[in-house]
Every structure is written in C-alpha cells, then in structure tokens.
TORDO-490990 format. One record per atom (N, C-alpha, C): residue in three letters; x, y, z. Coordinates in pm, whole numbers, padded with zeros to 5 digits, always signed. Layout:
BEGIN
ALAXYZ;...
REM end
This chain:
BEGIN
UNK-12043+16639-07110;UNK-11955+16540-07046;UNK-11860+16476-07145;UNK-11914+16453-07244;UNK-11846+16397-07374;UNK-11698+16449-07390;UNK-11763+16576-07384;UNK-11636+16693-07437;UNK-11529+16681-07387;UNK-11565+16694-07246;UNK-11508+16678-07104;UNK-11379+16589-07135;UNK-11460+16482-07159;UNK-11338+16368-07111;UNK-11244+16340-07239;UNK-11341+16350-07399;UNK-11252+16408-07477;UNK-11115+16478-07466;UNK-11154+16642-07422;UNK-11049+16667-07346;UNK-10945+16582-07235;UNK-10938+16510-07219;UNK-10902+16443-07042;UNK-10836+16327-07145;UNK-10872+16261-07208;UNK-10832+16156-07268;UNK-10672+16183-07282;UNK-10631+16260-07397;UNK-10513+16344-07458;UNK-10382+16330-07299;UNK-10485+16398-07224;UNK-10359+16398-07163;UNK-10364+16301-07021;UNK-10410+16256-06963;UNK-10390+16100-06926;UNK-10321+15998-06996;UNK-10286+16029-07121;UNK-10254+15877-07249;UNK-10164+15925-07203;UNK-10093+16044-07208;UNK-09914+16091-07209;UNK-09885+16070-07058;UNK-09973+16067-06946;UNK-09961+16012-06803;UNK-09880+15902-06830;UNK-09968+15788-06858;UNK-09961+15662-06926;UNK-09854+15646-07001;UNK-09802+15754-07080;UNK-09686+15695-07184;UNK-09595+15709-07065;UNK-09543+15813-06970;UNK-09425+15825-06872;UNK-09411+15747-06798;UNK-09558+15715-06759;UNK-09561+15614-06645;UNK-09439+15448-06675;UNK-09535+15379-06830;UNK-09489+15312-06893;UNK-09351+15284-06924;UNK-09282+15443-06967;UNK-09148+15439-06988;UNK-09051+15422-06901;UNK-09124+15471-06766;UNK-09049+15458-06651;UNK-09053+15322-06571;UNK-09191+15287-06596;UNK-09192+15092-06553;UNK-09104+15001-06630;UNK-09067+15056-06745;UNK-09015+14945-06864;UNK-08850+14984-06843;UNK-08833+15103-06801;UNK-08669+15153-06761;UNK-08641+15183-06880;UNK-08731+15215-06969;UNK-08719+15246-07142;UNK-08611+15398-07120;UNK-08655+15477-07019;UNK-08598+15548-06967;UNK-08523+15553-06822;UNK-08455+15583-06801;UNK-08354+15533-06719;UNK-08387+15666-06613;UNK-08404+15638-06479;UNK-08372+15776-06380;UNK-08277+15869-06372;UNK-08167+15884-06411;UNK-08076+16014-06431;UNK-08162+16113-06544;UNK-08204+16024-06663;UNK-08266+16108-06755;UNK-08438+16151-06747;UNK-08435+16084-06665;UNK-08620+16142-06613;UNK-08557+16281-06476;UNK-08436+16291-06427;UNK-08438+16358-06349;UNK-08398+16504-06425;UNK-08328+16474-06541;UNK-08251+16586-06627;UNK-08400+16663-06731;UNK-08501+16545-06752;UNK-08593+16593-06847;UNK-08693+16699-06704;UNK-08706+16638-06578;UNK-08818+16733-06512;UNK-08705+16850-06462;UNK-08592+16852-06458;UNK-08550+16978-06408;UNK-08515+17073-06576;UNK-08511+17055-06646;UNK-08553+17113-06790;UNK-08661+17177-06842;UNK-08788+17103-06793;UNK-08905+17122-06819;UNK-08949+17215-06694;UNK-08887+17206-06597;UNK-08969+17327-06454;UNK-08876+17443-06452;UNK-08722+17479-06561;UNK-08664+17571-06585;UNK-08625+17647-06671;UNK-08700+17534-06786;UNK-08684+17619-06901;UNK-08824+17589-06973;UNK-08881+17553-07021;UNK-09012+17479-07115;UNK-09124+17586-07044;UNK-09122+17559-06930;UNK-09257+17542-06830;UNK-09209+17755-06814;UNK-09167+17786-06767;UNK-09089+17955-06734;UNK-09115+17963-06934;UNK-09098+17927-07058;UNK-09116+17962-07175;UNK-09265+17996-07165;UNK-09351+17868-07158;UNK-09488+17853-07163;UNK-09567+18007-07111;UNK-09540+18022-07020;UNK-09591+18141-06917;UNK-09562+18233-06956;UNK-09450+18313-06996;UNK-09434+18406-07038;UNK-09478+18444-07181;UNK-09465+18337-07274;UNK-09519+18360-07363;UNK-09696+18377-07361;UNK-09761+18320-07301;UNK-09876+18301-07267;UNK-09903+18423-07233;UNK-09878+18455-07071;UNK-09907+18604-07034;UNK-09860+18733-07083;UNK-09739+18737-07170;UNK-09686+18882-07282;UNK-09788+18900-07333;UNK-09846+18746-07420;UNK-09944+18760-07515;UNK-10126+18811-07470;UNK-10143+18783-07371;UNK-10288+18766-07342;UNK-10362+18858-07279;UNK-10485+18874-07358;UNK-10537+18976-07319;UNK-10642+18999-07187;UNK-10552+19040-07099;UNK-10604+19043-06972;UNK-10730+19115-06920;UNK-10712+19194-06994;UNK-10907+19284-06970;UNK-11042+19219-07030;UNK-10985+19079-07081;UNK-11107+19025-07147;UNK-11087+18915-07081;UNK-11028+18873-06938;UNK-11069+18751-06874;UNK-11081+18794-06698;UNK-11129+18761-06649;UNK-11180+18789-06525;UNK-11039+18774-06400;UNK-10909+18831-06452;UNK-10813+18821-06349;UNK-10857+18769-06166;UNK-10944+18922-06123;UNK-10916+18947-05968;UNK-11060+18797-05984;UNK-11143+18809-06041;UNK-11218+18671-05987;UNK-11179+18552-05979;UNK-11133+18504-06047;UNK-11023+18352-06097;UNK-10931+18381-06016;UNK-10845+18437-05995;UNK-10702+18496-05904;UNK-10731+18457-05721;UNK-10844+18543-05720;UNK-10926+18605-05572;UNK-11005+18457-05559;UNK-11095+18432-05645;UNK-11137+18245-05577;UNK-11035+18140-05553;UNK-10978+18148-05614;UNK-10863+18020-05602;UNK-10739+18075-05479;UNK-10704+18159-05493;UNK-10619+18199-05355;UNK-10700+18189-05222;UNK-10820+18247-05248;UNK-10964+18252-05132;UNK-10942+18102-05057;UNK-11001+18001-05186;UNK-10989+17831-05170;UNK-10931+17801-05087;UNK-10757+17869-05149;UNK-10620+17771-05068;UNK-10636+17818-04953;UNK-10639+17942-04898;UNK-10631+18009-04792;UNK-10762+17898-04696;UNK-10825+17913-04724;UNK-10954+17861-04623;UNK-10928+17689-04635;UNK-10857+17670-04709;UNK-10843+17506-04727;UNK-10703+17472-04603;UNK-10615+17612-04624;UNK-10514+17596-04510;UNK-10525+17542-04384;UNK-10676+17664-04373;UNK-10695+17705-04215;UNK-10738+17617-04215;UNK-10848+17532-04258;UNK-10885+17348-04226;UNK-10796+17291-04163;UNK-10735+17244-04258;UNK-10627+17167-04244;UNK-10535+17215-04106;UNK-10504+17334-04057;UNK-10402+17364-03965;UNK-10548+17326-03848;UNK-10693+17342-03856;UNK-10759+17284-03758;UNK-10752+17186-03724;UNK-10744+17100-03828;UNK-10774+16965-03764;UNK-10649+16903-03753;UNK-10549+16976-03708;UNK-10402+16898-03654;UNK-10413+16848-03570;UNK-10469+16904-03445;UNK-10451+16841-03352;UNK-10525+16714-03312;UNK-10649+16694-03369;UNK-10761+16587-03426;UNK-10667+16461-03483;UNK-10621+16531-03580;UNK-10520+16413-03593;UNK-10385+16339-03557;UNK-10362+16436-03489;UNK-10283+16376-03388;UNK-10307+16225-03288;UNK-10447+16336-03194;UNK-10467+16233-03143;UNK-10532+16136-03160;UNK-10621+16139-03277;UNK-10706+16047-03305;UNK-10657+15908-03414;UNK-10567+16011-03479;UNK-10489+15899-03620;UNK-10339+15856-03516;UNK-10250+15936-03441;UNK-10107+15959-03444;UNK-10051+15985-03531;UNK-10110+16116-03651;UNK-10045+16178-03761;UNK-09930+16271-03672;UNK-09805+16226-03690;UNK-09739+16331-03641;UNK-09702+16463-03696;UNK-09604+16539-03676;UNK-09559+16648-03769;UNK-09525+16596-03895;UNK-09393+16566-03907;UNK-09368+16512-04096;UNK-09458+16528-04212;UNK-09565+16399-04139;UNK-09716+16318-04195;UNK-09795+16423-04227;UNK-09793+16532-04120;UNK-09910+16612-04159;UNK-09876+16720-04253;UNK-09696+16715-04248;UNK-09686+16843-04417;UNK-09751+16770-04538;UNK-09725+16639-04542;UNK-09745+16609-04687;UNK-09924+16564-04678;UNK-10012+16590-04559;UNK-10097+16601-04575;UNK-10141+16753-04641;UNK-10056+16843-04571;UNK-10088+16984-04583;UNK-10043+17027-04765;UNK-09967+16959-04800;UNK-09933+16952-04892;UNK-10054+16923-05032;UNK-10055+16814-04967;UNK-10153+16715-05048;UNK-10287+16787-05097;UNK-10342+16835-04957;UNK-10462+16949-04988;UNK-10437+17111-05048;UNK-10339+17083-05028;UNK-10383+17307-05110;UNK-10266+17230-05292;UNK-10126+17237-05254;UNK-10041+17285-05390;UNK-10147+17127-05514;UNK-10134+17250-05657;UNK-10189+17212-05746;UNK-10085+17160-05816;UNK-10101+17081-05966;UNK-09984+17015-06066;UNK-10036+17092-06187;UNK-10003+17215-06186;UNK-09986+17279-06276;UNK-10002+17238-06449;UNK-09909+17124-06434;UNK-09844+17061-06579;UNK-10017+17035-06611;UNK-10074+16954-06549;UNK-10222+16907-06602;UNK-10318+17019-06585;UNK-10310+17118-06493;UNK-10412+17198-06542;UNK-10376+17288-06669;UNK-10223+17327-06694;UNK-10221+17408-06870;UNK-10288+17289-06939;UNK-10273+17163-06945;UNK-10300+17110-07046;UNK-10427+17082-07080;UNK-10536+17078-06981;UNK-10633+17059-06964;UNK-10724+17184-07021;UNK-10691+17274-06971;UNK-10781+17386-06984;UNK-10696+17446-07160;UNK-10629+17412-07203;UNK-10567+17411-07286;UNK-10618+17344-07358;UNK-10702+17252-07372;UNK-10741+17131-07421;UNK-10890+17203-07462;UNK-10915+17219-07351;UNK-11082+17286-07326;UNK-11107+17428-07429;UNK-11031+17537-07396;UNK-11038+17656-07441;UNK-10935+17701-07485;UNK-10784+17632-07514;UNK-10702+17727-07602;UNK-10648+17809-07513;UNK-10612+17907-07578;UNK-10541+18034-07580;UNK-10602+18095-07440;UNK-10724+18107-07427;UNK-10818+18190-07324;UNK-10741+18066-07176;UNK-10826+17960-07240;UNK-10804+17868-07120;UNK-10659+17840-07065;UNK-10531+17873-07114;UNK-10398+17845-07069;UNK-10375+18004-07026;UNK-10390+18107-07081;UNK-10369+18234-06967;UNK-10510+18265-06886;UNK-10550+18156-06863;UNK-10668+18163-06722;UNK-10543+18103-06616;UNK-10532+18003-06655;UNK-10455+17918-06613;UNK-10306+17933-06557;UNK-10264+18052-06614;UNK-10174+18144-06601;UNK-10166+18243-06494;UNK-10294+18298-06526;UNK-10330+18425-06428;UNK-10330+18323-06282;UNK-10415+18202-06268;UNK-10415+18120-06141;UNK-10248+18082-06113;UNK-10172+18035-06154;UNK-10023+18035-06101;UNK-09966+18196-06014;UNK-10004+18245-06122;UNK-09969+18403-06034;UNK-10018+18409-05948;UNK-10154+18397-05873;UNK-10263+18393-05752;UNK-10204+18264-05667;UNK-10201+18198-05715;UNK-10173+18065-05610;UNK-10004+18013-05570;UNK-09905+18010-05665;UNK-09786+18002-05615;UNK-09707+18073-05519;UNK-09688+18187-05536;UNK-09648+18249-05395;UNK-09706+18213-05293;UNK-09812+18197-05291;UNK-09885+18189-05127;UNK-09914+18059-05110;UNK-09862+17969-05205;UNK-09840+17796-05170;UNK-09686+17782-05072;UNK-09603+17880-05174;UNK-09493+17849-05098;UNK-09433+17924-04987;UNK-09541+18010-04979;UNK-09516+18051-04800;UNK-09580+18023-04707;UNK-09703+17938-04773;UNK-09764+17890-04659;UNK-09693+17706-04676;UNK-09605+17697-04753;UNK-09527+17541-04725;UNK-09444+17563-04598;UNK-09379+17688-04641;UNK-09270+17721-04595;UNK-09274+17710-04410;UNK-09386+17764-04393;UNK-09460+17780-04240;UNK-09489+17653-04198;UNK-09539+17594-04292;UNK-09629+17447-04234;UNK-09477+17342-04241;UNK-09337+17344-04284;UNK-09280+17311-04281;UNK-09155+17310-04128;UNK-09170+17488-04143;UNK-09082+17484-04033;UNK-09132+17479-03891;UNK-09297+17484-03876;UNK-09362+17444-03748;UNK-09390+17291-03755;UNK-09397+17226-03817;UNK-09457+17079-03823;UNK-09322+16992-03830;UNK-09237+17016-03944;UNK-09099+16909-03934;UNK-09000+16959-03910;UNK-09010+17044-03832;UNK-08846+17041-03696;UNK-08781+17125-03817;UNK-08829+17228-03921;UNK-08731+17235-04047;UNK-08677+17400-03929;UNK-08496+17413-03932;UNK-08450+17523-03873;UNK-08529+17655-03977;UNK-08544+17750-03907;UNK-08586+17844-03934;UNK-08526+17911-04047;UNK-08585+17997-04164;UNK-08517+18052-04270;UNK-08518+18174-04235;UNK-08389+18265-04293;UNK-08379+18423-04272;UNK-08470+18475-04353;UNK-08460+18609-04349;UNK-08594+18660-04431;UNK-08469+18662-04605;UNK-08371+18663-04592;UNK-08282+18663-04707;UNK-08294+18526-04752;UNK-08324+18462-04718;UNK-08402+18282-04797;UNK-08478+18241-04861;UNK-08563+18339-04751;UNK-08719+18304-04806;UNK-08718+18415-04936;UNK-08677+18508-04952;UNK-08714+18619-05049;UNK-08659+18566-05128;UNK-08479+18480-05125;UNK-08435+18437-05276;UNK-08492+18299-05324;UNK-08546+18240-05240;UNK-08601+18126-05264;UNK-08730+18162-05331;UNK-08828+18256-05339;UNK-08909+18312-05413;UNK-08865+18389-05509;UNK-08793+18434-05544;UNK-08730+18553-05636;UNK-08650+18397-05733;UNK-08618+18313-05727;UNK-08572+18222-05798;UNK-08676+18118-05885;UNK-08766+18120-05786;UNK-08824+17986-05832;UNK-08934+18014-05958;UNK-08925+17962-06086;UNK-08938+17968-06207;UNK-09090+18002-06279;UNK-09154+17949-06183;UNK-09342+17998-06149;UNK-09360+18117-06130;UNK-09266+18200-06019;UNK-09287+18292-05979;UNK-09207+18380-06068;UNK-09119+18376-06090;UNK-09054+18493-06217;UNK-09080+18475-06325;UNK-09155+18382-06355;UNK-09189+18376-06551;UNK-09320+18462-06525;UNK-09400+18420-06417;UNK-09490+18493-06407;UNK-09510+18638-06411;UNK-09399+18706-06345;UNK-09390+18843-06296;UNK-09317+18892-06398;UNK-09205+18797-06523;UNK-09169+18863-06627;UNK-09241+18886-06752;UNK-09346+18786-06780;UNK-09513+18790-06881;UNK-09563+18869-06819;UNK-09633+18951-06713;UNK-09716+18996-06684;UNK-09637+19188-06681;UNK-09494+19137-06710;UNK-09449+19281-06694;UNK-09480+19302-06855;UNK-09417+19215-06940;UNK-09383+19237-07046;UNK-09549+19295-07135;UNK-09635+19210-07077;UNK-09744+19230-07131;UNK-09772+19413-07110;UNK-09784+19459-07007;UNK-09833+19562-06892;UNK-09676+19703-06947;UNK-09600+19621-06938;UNK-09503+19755-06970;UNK-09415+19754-07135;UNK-09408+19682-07157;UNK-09321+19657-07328;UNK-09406+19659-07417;UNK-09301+19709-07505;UNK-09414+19670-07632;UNK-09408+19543-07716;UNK-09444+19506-07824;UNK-09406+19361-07874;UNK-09286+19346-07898;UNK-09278+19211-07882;UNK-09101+19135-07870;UNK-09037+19125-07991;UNK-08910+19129-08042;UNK-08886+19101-08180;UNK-08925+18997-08238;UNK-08935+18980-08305;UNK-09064+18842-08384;UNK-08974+18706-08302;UNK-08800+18726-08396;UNK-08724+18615-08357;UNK-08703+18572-08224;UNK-08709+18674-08146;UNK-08693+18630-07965;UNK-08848+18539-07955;UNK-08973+18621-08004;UNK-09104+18576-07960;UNK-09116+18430-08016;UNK-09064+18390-08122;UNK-09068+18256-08198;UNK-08999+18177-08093;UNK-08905+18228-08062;UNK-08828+18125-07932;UNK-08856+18145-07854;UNK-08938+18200-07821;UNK-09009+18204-07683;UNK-09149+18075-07681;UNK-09192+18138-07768;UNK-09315+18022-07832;UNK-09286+17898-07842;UNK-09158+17852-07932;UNK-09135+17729-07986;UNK-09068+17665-07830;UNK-08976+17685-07765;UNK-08962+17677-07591;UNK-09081+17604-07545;UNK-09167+17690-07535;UNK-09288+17661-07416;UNK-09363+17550-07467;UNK-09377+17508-07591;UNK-09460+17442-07657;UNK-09410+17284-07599;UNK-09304+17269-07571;UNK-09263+17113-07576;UNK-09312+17119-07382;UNK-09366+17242-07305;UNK-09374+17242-07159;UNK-09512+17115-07109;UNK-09573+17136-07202;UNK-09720+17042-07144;UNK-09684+16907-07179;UNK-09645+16833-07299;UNK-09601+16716-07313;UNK-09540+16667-07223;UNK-09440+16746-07246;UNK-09266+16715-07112;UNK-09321+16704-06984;UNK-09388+16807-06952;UNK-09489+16795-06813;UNK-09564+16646-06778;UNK-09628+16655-06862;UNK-09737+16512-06853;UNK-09650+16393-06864;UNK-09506+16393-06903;UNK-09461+16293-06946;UNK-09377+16286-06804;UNK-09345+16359-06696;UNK-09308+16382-06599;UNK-09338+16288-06482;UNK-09486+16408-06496;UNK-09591+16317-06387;UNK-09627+16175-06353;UNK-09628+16126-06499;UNK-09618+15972-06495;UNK-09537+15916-06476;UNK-09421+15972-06535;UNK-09311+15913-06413;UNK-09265+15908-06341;UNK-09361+15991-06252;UNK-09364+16003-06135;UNK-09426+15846-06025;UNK-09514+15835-06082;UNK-09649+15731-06060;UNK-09557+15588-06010;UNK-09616+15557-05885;UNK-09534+15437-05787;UNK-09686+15362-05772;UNK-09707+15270-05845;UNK-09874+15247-05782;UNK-09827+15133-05658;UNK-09723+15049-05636;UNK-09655+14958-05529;UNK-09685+15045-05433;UNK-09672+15135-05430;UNK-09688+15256-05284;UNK-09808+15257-05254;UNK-09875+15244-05307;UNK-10090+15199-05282;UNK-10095+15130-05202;UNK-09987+14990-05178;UNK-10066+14868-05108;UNK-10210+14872-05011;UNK-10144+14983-04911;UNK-10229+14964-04808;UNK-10272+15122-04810;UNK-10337+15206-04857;UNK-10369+15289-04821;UNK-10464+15356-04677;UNK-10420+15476-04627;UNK-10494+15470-04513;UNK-10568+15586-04478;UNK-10580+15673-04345;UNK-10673+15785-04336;UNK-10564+15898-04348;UNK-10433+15882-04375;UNK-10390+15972-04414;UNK-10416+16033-04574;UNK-10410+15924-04652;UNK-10391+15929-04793;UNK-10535+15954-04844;UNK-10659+15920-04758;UNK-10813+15928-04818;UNK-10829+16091-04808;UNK-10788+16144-04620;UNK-10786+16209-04629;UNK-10741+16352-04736;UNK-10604+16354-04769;UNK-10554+16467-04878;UNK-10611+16441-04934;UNK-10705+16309-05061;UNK-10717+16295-05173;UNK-10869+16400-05190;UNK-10950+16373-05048;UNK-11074+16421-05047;UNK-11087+16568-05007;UNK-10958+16624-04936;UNK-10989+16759-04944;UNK-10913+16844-05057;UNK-10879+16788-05114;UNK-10790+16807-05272;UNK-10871+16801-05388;UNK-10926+16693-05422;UNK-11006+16700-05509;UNK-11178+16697-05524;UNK-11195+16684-05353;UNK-11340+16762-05323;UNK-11398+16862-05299;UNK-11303+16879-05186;UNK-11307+16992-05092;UNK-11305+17119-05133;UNK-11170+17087-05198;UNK-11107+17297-05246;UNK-11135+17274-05343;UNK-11249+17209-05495;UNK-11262+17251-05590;UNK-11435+17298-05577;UNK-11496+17261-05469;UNK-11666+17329-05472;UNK-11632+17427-05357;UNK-11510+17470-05252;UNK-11503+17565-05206;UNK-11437+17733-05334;UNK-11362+17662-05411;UNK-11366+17741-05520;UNK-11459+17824-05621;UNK-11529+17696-05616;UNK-11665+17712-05687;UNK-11779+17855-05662;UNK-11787+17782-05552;UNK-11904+17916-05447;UNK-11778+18027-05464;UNK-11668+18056-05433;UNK-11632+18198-05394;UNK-11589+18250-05562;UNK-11562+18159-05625;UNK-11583+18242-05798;UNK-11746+18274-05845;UNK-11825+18200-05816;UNK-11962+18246-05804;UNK-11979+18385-05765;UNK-11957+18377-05598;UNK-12004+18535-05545;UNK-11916+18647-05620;UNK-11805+18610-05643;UNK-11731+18704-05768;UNK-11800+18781-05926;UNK-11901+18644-05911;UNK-11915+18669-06099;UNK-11899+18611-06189;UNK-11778+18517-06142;UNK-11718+18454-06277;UNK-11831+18304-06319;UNK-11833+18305-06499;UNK-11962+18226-06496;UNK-11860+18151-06597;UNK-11950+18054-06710;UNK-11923+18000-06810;UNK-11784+17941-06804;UNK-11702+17939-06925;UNK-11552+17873-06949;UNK-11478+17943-06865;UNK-11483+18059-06783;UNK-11408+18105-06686;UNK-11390+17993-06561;UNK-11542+17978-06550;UNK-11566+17902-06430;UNK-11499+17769-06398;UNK-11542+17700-06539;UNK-11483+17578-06571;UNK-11330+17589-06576;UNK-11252+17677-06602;UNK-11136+17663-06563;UNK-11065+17697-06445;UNK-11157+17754-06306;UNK-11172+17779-06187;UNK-11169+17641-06129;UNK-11244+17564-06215;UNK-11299+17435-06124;UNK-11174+17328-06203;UNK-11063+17307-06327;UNK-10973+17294-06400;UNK-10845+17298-06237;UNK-10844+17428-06208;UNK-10743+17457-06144;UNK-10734+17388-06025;UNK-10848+17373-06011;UNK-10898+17341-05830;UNK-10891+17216-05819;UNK-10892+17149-05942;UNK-10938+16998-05877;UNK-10870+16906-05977;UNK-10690+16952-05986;UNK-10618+16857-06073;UNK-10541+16815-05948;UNK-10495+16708-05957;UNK-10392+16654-05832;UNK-10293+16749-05737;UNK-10218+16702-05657;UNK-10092+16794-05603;UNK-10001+16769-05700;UNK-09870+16836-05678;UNK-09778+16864-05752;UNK-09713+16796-05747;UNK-09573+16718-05829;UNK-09504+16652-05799;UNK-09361+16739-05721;UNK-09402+16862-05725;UNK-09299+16876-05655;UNK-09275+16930-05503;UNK-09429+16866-05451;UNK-09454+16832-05333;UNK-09342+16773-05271;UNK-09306+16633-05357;UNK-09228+16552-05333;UNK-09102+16575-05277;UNK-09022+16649-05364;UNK-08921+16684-05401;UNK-08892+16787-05269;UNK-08979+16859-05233;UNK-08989+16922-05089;UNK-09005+16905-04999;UNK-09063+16797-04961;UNK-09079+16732-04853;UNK-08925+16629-04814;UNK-08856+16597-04967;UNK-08733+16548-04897;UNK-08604+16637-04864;UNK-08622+16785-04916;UNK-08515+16846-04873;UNK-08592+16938-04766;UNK-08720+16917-04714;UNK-08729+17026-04548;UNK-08774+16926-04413;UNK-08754+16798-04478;UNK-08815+16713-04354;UNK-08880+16674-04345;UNK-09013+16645-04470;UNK-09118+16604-04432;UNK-09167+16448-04421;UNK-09295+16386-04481;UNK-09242+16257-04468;UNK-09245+16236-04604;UNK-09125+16189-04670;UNK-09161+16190-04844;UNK-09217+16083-04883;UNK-09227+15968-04837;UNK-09270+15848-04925;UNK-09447+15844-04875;UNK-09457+15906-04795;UNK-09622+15931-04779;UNK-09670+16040-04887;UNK-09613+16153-04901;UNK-09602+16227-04998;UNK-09640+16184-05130;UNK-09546+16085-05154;UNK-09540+16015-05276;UNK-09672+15916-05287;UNK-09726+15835-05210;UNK-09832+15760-05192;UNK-09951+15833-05208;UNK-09916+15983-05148;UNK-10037+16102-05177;UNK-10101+16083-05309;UNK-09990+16162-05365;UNK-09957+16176-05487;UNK-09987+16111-05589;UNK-09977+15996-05589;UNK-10043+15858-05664;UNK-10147+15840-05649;UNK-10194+15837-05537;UNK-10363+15826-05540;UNK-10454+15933-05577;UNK-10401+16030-05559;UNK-10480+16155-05633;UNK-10461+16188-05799;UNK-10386+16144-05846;UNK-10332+16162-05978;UNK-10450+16009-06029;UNK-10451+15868-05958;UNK-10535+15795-06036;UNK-10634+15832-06024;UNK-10689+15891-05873;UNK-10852+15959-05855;UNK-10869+16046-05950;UNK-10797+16133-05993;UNK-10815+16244-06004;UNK-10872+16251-06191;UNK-10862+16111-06259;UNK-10908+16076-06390;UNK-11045+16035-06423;UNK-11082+16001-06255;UNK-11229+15985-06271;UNK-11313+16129-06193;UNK-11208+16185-06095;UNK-11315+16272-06027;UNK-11295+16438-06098;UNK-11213+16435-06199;UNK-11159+16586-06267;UNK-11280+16605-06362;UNK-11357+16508-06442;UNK-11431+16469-06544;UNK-11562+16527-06483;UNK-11576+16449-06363;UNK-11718+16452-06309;UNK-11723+16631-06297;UNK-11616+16659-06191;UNK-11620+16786-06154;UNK-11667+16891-06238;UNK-11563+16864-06342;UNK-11602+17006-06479;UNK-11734+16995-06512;UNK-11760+16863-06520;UNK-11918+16861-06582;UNK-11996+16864-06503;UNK-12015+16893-06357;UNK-12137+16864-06298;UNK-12106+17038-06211;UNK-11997+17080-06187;UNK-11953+17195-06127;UNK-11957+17300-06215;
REM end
C-alpha cells in the first residue's frame, strides 16, 4: 500500500500545482487552452509512439489487458444504456444528462493512468498502458458517438465523419503509427528517435498539469444521483468488472495492477470538451468530472492495493 500511494503522491501534487495555477489566474485561460491543445497533439501522440516503436510486445500480455478492458467498457455500456430508462423515470435524467452520465462511466483520463503506471513499473507499465489506449479509444468514441446522437438530439454523422473524425484524432493515429513502426520498420534514426523521446517526455507533466486545471470544486455544491451515480460505476464498477475478465484471461501480477491502473483513474477531461460541441449537458459533465478526479485519490490507492 505504501508503494501504492508513494506512487500516487507525484502525481496528484502536479493535479494540485494546475489546479492552483488556475485558481490564482497565475495562468490565464487562453494559455491553459493553448498548453491542453499542445499536449493532446503533440506531447501526448510523441509519448505513444515512442513508447509503442519501442516496446516489446511479446513480453506483455497485449490480447489480455486489450480484451479485459474493452470487455469492461463494453459491458459497462450495456449497463448504463439499461438503466436509461430507470432513470428517466425515476431521477428525470433526461437525454443531455445521461451522455455525460454515459460518459462519466466508460471514457478513461489517460494523462493519469501513463503516469501512474509509469510511476509503478516504468517502461513495462506505460506500454501496458499504451497497448490499453489502442483497445479502449476507438470503441469509446464510437460508442460516444451513438450515445450522443440517440440521447442529445446530435444530427446524424455520414459515415465520411465518423471515419475522419477517427482517422484524425491523435490517440488513435499515434497509436496505429507506434504499433506500425514497431511491427513493420526497422529502428528510427537515432536523431528523429531523440525527438521523438524528448517530445513525449514533457506529455505526463503537461497532462497532469491540465487536469487540474481543469478542477471547478464550486461545481460540487450540491451534488446529486446523477454525479454519485458516474463516480460509482467509474471507479467501482468497471475497475472489479475488469478485474474478473483479466483474471479469466490470465493476466496476473504488475500486468494486472495496471489493468486495475487503467480501469479505475477518473473520466477524461475531454469528456467535457464533447459534450459542448454534440449537445450534451456540459456543466454536469464538468461536476462529473470533479468529483471523480477528488474520489478518485482516495479510491485509485485502495483499488491497486486491495484489487
């Protein structure tokens, strides 16, 4: 447990430093908006590729780690699309409410699980962590994409949208360009690979320094059964449904632990950011978001160590 939070410490403080900078206006919002679209297009797309060119994939359990955590989201979906109508009538969660519920429970924040499992195991633990972006991003954002345009009135996308809207987005092609490079090239010229390296390196700081400034705790006041809800099938739910289906897989030890890393770090902040350009409801989103990111310092700790 020690270890654990050891680890966890490091990068919560840099939560804390963004958060801070952004309460104090030390940093100003144009430049918190220029540093996270920097860091999710260039830093964060460095990190990954360098990571996956480099890593040796026959010595970590791809299809188990890959196959549990996609397994998770998938069955965490179908929950969630059950109990819509439950909440409808029982809360008056309408459509909007219930993307950024839907939200809230499956997409992960990436930025804290590299850093975390990064923290934990290094090299192994950030292309675990890697291999899970490849397994889980595509099929976050087509199953947003669905839960978006049936739930908030969002007009329908052509199939020429949806493909460039995946073929663009920076998760998904850093991924598919590391995993080529690894699988089909041979090594990179030293000087490209140094800048590739030295790039990615500033991605987890910049990340963490993001997230926190992300952090609205005024948006807490009143929390309700919308916000308990995401927090508990987010960081309860889909990280011991993970658990069991990397089990029946195989996967044991520091694999595992970074199974349970992936599963049970907050939603993304760029939940947010999606929910205000397809309709959803964003400032619930955002309230999500906050409460799972403070939960998520006491219940990420427990998890690794008791999961």
């Amino acid at each position: 447990m020690s270890a654990v939070f050891a680890s966890l410490i490091p990068t919560f403080l840099i939560i804390a430093t963004g958060w801070l900078a952004r309460a104090t206006n030390f940093v100003d919002e144009q430049q918190w908006g220029g540093l996270e679209r920097v860091t999710y297009t260039i830093f964060f797309p460095a990190l990954i590729v360098d990571t996956l060119s480099r890593a040796d994939l026959a010595s970590v359990p791809v299809l188990g780690v890959g196959g549990a955590l996609a397994g998770a989201i998938l069955l965490m979906a179908l929950a969630a699309l059950a109990l819509r109508p439950l909440l409808e009538r029982r809360l008056g969660i309408d459509g909007p409410s219930f993307t950024s519920i839907f939200q809230g429970a499956t997409r992960w924040n990436t930025f804290i699980g590299l850093a975390v499992a990064g923290s934990l195991f290094g090299q192994r633990g950030i292309a675990l962590i890697a291999v899970a972006i490849a397994a889980m991003v595509p099929l976050l954002n087509l199953m947003a994409f669905y839960v978006f345009i049936r739930y908030a009135g969002r007009p329908r996308q052509s199939p020429y949208d949806i493909l460039r809207s995946f073929v663009t987005n920076p998760f998904i092609w850093s991924c598919a360009l590391g995993l080529a490079l690894n699988l089909l090239a041979p090594p990179l010229p030293k000087p490209l690979a140094m800048f590739i390296e030295m790039t990615g390196r500033a991605a987890l700081a910049a990340g963490l320094l993001v997230v926190g400034a992300g952090l609205d705790v005024r948006r807490l006041a009143r929390p309700g059964p919308a916000h308990f809800l995401a927090a508990a099938l987010k960081l309860l739910v889909l990280p011991a449904t993970a658990v069991v289906l990397a089990r029946l897989a195989g996967v044991t030890g520091d694999d595992l632990t970074v199974t349970v890393v992936a599963s049970s770090v907050p939603s993304a902040s760029a939940a947010y950011v999606l929910a205000r350009q397809m309709g959803g409801n964003a400032p619930l989103m955002a309230e999500i978001l906050t409460l799972q990111t403070l939960l998520a310092m006491v219940s990420m700790p427990l998890l690794i160590a008791f999961l």
